[in-house]
C-alpha positions as CSV (number, residue, x, y, z in Angstrom):
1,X,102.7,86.4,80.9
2,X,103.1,82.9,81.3
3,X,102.4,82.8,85.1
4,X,99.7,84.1,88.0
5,X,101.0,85.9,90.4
6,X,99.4,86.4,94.2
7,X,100.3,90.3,94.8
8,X,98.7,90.0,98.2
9,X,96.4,87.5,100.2
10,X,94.3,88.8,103.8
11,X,92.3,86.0,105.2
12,X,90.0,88.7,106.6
13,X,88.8,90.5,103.3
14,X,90.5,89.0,100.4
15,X,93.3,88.6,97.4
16,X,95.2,90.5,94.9
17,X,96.3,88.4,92.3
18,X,97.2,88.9,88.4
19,X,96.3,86.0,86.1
20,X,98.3,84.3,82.9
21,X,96.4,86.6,80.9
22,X,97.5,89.6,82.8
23,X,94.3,90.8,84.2
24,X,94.7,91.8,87.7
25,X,91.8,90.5,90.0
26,X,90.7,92.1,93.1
27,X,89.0,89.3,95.5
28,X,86.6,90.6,97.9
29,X,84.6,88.3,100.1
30,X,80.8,88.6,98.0
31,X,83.2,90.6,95.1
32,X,85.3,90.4,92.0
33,X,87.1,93.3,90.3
34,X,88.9,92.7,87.1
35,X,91.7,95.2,85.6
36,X,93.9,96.2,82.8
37,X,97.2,97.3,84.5
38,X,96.2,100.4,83.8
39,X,93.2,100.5,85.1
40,X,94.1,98.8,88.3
41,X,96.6,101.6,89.0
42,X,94.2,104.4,88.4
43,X,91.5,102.3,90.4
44,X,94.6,102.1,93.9
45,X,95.4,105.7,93.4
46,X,91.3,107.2,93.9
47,X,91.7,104.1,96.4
48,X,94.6,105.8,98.0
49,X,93.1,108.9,98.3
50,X,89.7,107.9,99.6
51,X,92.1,106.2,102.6
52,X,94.1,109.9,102.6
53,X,90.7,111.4,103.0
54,X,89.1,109.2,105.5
55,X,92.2,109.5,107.8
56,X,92.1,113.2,107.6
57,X,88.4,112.9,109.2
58,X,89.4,110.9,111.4
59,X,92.2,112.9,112.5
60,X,89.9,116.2,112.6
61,X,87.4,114.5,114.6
62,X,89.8,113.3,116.9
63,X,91.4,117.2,117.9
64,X,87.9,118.2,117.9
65,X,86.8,116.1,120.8
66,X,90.6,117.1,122.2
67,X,89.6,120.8,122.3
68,X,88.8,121.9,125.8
Protein backbone atom coordinates (compact mmCIF):
# COMPACT_ATOMS: atom_id res chain seq x y z
CA UNK A 1 0.00 0.00 0.00
CA UNK A 2 1.85 2.93 -0.89
CA UNK A 3 -0.71 5.44 0.46
CA UNK A 4 -2.94 6.35 3.90
CA UNK A 5 -6.16 6.69 3.33
CA UNK A 6 -8.89 8.76 5.71
CA UNK A 7 -12.04 6.23 5.62
CA UNK A 8 -13.89 8.68 7.79
CA UNK A 9 -13.19 11.92 9.97
CA UNK A 10 -16.05 13.36 12.88
CA UNK A 11 -14.75 16.33 14.56
CA UNK A 12 -16.96 15.27 17.57
CA UNK A 13 -15.36 11.72 18.40
CA UNK A 14 -12.73 10.89 15.94
CA UNK A 15 -11.00 9.24 12.62
CA UNK A 16 -10.94 6.18 10.59
CA UNK A 17 -7.99 6.01 8.72
CA UNK A 18 -5.64 3.04 7.20
CA UNK A 19 -1.94 3.68 7.10
CA UNK A 20 0.99 2.83 4.28
CA UNK A 21 1.48 -0.14 6.09
CA UNK A 22 -2.10 -1.13 5.92
CA UNK A 23 -3.11 -1.09 9.48
CA UNK A 24 -6.39 0.48 9.96
CA UNK A 25 -6.48 2.98 12.99
CA UNK A 26 -9.45 3.76 14.88
CA UNK A 27 -8.98 7.45 16.50
CA UNK A 28 -10.95 8.08 19.54
CA UNK A 29 -10.54 11.27 21.46
CA UNK A 30 -8.36 9.65 24.78
CA UNK A 31 -8.05 6.21 22.23
CA UNK A 32 -6.16 4.34 19.63
CA UNK A 33 -7.33 1.01 18.08
CA UNK A 34 -5.01 -0.65 15.57
CA UNK A 35 -6.29 -3.54 13.04
CA UNK A 36 -5.41 -6.06 10.55
CA UNK A 37 -8.18 -5.78 7.82
CA UNK A 38 -9.46 -8.58 9.19
CA UNK A 39 -9.60 -7.80 12.39
CA UNK A 40 -11.14 -4.42 11.85
CA UNK A 41 -14.08 -6.09 10.01
CA UNK A 42 -14.81 -8.52 12.69
CA UNK A 43 -14.28 -5.68 15.35
CA UNK A 44 -17.40 -3.23 12.94
CA UNK A 45 -19.57 -6.27 12.68
CA UNK A 46 -19.83 -6.99 17.00
CA UNK A 47 -19.81 -3.04 16.59
CA UNK A 48 -22.79 -3.24 14.33
CA UNK A 49 -24.54 -5.39 16.39
CA UNK A 50 -24.05 -3.76 19.76
CA UNK A 51 -25.74 -0.58 17.68
CA UNK A 52 -28.57 -3.28 16.39
CA UNK A 53 -28.98 -4.15 19.98
CA UNK A 54 -29.03 -0.89 21.63
CA UNK A 55 -31.68 0.43 19.12
CA UNK A 56 -33.84 -2.49 19.82
CA UNK A 57 -33.91 -1.18 23.71
CA UNK A 58 -34.45 1.82 22.82
CA UNK A 59 -37.25 1.00 20.59
CA UNK A 60 -38.85 -1.38 23.41
CA UNK A 61 -38.61 1.20 25.92
CA UNK A 62 -40.13 3.57 23.84
CA UNK A 63 -43.68 1.27 23.17
CA UNK A 64 -43.49 0.54 26.73
CA UNK A 65 -43.98 4.09 27.93
CA UNK A 66 -46.61 4.26 24.68
CA UNK A 67 -48.76 1.50 26.28
CA UNK A 68 -51.84 2.99 27.95
Amino acid sequence: MDQSKMFVKNQAIGSIFRCQGGIIHVNLHGMSLHFNEFAFLQFARMAQEASSKLMDEGLKILLEDKKP
